[in-house]
C-alpha positions as CSV (number, residue, x, y, z in Angstrom):
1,X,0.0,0.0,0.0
2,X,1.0,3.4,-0.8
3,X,2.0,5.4,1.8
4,X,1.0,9.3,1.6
5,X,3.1,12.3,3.4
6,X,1.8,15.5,4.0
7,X,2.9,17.5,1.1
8,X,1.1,20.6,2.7
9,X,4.2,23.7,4.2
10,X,3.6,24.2,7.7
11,X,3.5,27.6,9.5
12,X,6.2,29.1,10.6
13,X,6.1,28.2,14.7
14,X,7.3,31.6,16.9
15,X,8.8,32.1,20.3
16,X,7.8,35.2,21.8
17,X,10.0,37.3,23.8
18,X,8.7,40.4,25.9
19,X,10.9,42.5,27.6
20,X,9.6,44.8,31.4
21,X,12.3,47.3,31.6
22,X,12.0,50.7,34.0
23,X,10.4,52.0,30.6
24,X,8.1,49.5,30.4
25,X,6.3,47.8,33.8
26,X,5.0,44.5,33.8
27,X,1.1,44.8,33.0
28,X,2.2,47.3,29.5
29,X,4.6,44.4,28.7
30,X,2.1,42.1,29.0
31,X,-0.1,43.6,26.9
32,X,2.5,43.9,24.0
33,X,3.2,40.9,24.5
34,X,-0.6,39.6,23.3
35,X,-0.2,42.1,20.5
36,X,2.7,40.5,19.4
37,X,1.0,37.4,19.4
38,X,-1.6,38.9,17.7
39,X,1.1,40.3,15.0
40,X,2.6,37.3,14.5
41,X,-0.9,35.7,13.5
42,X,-1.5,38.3,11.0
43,X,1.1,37.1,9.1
44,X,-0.2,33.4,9.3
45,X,2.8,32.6,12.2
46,X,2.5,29.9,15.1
47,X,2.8,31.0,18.2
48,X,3.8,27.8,19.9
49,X,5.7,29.8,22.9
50,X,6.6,32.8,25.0
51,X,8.7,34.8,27.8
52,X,8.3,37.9,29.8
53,X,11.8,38.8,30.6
54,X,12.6,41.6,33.0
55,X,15.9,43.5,32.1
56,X,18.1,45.8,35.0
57,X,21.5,45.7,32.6
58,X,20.9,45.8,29.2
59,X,24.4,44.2,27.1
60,X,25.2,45.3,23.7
61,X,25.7,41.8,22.6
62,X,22.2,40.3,23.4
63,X,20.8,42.7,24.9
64,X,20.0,40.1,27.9
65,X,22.2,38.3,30.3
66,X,24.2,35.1,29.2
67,X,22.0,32.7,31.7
68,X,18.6,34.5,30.5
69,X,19.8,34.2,26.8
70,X,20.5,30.0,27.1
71,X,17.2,29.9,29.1
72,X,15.1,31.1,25.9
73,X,17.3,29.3,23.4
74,X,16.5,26.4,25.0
75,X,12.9,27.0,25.7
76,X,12.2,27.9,22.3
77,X,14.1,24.6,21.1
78,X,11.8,22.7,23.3
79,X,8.6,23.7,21.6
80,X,9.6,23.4,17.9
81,X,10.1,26.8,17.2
82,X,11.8,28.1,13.7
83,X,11.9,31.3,14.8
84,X,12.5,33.8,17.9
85,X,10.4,37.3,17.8
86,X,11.3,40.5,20.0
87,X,9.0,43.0,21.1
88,X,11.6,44.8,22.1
89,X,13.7,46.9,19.1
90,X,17.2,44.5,18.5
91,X,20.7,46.1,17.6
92,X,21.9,44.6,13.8
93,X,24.4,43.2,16.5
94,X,22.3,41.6,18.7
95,X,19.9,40.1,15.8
96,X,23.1,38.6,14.5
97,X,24.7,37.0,17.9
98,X,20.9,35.6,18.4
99,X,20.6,34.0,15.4
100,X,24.5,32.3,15.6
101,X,23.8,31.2,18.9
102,X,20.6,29.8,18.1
103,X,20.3,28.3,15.0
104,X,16.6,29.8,14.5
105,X,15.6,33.0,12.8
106,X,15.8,36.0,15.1
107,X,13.9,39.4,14.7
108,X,11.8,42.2,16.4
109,X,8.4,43.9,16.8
110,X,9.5,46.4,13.9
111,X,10.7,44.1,11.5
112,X,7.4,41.7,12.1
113,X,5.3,45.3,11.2
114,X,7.4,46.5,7.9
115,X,6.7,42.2,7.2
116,X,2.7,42.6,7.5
117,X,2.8,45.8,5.6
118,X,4.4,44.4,2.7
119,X,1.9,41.4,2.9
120,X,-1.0,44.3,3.1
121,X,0.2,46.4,0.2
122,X,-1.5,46.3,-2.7
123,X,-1.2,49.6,-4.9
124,X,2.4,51.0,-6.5
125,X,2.6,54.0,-3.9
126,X,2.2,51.2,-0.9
127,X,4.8,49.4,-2.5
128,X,7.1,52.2,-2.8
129,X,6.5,53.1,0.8
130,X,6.9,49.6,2.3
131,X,9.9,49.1,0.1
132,X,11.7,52.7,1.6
133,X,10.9,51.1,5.2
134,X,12.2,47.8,4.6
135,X,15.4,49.5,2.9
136,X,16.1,51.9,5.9
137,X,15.5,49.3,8.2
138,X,18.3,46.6,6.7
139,X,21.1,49.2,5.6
140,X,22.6,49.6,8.8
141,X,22.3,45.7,8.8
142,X,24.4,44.6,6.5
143,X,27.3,44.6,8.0
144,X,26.8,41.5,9.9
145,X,24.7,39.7,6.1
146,X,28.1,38.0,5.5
147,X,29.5,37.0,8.2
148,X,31.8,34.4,6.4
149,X,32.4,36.7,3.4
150,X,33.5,39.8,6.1
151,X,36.2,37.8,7.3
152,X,37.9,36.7,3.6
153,X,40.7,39.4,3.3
154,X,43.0,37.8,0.4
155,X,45.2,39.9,-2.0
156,X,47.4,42.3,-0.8
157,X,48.0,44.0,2.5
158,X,45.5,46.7,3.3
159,X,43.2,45.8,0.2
160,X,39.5,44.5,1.2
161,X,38.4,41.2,1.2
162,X,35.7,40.2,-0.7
163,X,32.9,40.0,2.0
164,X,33.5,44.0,2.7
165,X,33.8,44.5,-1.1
166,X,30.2,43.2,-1.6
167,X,29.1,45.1,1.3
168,X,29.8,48.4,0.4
169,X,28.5,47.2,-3.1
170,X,25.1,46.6,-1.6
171,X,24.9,49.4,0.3
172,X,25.9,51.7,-2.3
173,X,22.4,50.2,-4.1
174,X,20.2,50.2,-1.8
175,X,20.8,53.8,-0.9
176,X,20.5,54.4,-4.4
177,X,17.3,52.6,-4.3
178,X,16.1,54.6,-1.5
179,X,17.2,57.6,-3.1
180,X,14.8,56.5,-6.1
181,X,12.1,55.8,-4.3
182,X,12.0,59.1,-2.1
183,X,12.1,60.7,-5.8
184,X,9.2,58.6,-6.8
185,X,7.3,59.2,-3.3
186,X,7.5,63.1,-3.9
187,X,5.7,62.8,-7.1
188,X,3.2,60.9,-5.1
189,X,3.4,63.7,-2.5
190,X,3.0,66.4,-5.2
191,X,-0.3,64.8,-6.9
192,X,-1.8,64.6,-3.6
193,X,-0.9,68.2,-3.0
194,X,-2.9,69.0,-6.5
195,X,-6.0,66.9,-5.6
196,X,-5.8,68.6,-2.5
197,X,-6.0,72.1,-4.6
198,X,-8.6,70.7,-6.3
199,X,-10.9,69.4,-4.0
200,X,-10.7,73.1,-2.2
201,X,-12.1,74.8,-5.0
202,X,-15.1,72.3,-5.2
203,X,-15.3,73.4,-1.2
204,X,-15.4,69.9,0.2
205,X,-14.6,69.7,3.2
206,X,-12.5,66.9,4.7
207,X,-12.5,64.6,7.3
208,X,-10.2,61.7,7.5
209,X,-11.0,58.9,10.0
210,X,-8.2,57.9,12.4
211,X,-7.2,54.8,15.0
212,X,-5.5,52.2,16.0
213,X,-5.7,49.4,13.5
214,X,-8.5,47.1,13.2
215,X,-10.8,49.6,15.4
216,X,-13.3,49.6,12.4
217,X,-12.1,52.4,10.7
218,X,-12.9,51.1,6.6
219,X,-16.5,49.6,8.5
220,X,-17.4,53.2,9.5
221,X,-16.6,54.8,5.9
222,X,-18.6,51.8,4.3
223,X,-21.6,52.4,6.4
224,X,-21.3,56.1,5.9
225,X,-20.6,56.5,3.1
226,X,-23.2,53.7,2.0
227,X,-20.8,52.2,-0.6
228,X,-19.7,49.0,1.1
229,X,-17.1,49.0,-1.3
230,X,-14.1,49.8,0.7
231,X,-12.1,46.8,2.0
232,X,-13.1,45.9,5.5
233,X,-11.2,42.8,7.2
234,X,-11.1,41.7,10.7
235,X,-7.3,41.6,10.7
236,X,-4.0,44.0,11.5
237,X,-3.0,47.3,8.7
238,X,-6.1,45.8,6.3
239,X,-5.8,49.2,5.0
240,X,-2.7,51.0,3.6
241,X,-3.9,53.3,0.8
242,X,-6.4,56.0,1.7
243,X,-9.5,55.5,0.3
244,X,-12.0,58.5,-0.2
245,X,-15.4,58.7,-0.3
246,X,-18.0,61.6,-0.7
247,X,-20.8,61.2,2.4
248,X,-24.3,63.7,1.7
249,X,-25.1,65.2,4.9
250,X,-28.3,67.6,4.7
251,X,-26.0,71.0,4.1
252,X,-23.8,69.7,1.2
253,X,-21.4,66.8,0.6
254,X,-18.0,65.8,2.7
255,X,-15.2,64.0,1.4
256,X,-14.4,61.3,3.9
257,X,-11.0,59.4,3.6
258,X,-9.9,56.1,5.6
259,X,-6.3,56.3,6.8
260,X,-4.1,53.0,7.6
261,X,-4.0,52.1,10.9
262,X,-1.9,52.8,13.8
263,X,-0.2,50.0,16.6
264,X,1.9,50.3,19.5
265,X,5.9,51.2,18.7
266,X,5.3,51.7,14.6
267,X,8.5,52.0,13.6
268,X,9.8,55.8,12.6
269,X,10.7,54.7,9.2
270,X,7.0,53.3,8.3
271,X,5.6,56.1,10.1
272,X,8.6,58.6,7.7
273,X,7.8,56.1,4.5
274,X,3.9,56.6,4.6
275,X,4.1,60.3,5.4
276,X,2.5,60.7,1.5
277,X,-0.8,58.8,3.1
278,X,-1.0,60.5,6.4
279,X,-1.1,63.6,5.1
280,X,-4.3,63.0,4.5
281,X,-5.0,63.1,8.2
282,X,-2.9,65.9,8.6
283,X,-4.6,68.4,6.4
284,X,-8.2,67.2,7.0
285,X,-10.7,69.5,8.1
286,X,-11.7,67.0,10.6
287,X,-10.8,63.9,12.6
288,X,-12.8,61.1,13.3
289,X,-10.9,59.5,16.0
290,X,-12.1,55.9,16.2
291,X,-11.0,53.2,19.1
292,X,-12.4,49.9,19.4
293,X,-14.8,50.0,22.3
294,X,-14.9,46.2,22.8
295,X,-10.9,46.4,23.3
296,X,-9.7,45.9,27.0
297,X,-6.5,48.4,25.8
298,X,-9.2,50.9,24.3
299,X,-7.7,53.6,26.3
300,X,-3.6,52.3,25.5
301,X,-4.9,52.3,22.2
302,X,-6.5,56.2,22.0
303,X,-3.1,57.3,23.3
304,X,-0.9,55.9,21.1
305,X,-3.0,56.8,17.8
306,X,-3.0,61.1,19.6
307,X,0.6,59.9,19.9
308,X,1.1,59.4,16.0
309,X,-1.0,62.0,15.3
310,X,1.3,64.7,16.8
311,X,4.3,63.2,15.2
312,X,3.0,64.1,11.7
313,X,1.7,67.1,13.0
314,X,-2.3,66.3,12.8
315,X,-4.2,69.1,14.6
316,X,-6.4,66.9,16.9
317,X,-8.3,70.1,18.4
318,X,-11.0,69.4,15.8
319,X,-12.1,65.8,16.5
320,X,-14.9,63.4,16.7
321,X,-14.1,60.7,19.1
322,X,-16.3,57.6,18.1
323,X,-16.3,54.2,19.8
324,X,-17.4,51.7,17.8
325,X,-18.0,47.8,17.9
326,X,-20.3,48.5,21.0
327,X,-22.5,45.3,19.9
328,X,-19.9,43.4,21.6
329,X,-20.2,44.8,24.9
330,X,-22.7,43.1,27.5
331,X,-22.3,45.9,29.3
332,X,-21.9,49.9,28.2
333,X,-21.9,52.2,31.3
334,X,-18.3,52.1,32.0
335,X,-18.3,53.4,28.5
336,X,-20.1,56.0,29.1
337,X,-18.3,57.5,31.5
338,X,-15.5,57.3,29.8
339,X,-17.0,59.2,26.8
340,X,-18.8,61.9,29.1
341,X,-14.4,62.5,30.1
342,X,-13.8,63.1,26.4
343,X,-16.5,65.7,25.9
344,X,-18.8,63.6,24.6
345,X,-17.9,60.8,22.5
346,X,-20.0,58.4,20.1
347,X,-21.3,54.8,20.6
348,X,-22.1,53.3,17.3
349,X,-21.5,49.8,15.4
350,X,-20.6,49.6,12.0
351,X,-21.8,45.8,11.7
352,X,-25.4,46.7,12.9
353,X,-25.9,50.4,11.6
354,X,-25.9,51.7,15.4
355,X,-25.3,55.8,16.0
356,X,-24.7,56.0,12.3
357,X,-27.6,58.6,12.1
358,X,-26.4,61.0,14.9
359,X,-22.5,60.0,13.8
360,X,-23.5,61.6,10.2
361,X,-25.1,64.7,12.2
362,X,-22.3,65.0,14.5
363,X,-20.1,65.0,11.4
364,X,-21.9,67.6,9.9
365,X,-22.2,69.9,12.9
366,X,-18.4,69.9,13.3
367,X,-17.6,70.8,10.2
368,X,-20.4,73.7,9.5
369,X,-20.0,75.1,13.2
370,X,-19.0,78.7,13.1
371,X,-20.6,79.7,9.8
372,X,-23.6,80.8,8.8
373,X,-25.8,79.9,6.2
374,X,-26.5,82.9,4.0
375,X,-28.0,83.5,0.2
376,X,-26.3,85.8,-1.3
377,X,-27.1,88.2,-4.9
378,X,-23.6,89.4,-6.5
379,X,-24.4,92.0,-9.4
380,X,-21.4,91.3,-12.2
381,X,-19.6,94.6,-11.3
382,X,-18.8,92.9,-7.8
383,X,-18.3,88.9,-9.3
384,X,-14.7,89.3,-7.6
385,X,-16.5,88.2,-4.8
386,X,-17.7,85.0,-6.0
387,X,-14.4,83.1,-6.6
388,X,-13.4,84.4,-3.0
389,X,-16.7,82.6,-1.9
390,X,-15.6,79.4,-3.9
391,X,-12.2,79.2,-2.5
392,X,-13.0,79.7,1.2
393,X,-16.6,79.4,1.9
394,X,-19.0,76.4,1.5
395,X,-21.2,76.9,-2.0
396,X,-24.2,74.9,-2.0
397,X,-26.2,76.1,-5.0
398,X,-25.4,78.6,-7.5
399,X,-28.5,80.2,-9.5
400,X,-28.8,83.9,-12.1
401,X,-31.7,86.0,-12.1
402,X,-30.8,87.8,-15.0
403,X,-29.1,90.5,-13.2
404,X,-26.8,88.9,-10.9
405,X,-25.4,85.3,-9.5
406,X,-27.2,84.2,-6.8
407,X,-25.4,81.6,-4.3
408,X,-26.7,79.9,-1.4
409,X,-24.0,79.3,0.7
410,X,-22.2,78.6,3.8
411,X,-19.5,81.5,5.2
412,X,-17.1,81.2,7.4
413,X,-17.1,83.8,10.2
414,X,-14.3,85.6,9.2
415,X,-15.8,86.4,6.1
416,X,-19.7,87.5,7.3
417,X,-19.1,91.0,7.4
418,X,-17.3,91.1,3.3
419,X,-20.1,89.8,1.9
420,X,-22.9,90.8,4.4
421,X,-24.0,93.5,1.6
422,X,-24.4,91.3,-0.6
423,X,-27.4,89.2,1.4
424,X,-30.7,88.9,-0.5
């Protein structure tokens, strides 16, 4: 009889390693730790395994003590692992010595993200922008990629071996790749800068919907926006590329754009390579702030994504907070006060159309607050007026009587007493 093997390739099986430091106490390192599970899963990893180390000396060659470092070899060994996964941030050093002394692959929390990115990107610009991360994040690296080759010297006295020779070959292309790519990214960074320009003289407003990752955010634009066409998955950075869509509210039409995701310790060269797409929630008119209410680090989760937002200089002083996935709660009024400390936050639910109504309203009322609604009649000799009105007011209908141009309009405080002649 036949015999039949599994032909099928297994998941790669991951120890976890979380490091409590006197930056980081024990109950935060616990929780990265479940979000590094939680990482590793994304990209279809085993997590067969993990340790919560504490740290008082940190070493430059593994960062952790000699005893400490045999301990997790060893554990890791135990349960079948292939690979060994940091939360904490590893020296090219200390990634290197891992891996000798362990035979397994060795890498960190940042290196896991740029991974799940790449997995997650779909158009050229997310490409380009994963690629620039990846890039910055190996070049200081390569120094210890050829660890056999650095040690060849051969030829004369004082010429290079051939392992330093192709290392300062590689590194000399990939910063010319990077080089490129930034090129390419400012193109990118251009066009949006002209869209930008154009959606201003339509006078759309903005708002750009923020959060930690998987809080909902695409859900909330789909319901909305009542397109359901916008990619909405119950898994990590689903979305990269910004994906706008025009929502009707009762005093015109808003151009609403999902943003990726934010997480825990992002690494400054993803946040740096997708600068291009979070400019998008820099420049908005208005922030929808979303954090997923059913989340028991809901609160760990709103800081971090204000945290991101200051770094690319977001103002957050206009902002909707809006908790969503409150279906999954059995139990809301710990919510509530929470949202009562914001100022009055939202409860909604993408999934079953919950505070969609008032989250359109409340939408709507931030954006029109401080202007007035006025119908205005511009004879031709003053039509000056009327690309002014364009460019920083809110048009909503634009008629002639014969005589002049009639617009309907909403005007921005600073501008009521120009054009308060001209109301019909």
């Amino acid at each position: 009889m036949t015999e039949l093997h599994e032909t099928a390739a297994r998941p790669e099986r991951a120890f976890l390693v979380g490091v409590r430091d006197g930056e980081i106490r024990a109950p935060e390192a616990e929780s990265l730790l479940r979000e590094l599970a939680g990482l590793a899963s994304t990209l279809g990893i085993e997590v067969v395994g993990n340790a919560l180390v504490g740290l008082r000396i940190r070493t430059a060659a593994t960062m952790l003590g000699s005893g400490k470092v045999e301990e997790i070899i060893a554990a890791a060994k135990s349960e079948g692992a292939d690979s060994i996964i940091f939360d904490k941030t590893l020296s090219p050093v200390q990634q290197r010595n891992w891996e000798t002394m362990s035979g397994l692959s060795v890498y960190d929390r940042a290196e896991l993200i740029i991974d799940i990115f790449a997995s997650r990107a779909r158009s050229r610009e997310a490409s380009l922008q994963v690629e620039l991360a990846r890039l910055r994040y190996s070049l200081p690296r390569l120094a210890h990629s050829y660890g056999d080759l650095h040690r060849q010297r051969g030829g004369r006295y004082g010429t290079k071996g051939s392992g330093e020779q192709k290392i300062e070959l590689d590194r000399r292309q990939i910063s010319k790749r990077i080089a490129d790519i930034e090129d390419e990214l400012d193109v990118v960074r251009k066009s949006r800068a002209t869209q930008r320009k154009r959606r201003e003289r339509l006078s759309l407003k903005r708002a750009a919907i923020v959060g930690y990752t998987n809080a909902g955010k695409s859900s909330i634009l789909n319901a909305i926006a009542s397109t359901g066409d916008v990619l909405a998955e119950d898994k990590l950075f689903a979305t990269l590329d910004p994906t706008t869509r025009r929502l009707d509210t009762g005093s015109g039409s808003v151009l609403v754009t999902d943003t990726v995701g934010f997480v825990r310790n992002l690494p400054h060269g993803l946040v740096e390579a997708f600068k291009a797409t979070l400019e998008e929630a820099a420049d908005a008119d208005l922030l929808v702030h979303v954090v997923d209410a059913a989340d028991p680090e809901a609160n760990i989760q709103y800081e971090t994504t204000l945290s991101v937002l200051a770094e690319i200089g977001a103002d957050t002083s206009r902002s909707l907070l809006v908790y969503n996935k409150v279906d999954k709660l059995a139990d809301r009024g710990a919510l509530e006060s929470v949202g009562a400390g914001h100022g009055g936050a939202l409860f909604v639910s993408a999934a079953t159309g919950e505070g969609m109504p008032d989250l359109i309203a409340a939408i709507e009322a931030a954006l029109t607050s401080g202007e007035a609604e006025m119908t205005l009649r511009v004879l031709s000799s003053d039509y000056a007026i009327v690309p002014l009105l364009y460019r920083e007011a809110s048009v909503i209908s634009e008629d002639h009587d014969g005589e002049a141009t009639v617009l309907r309009c909403r005007v921005p405080e600073r501008l009521i007493s120009r054009v308060e002649r001209f109301r019909a």
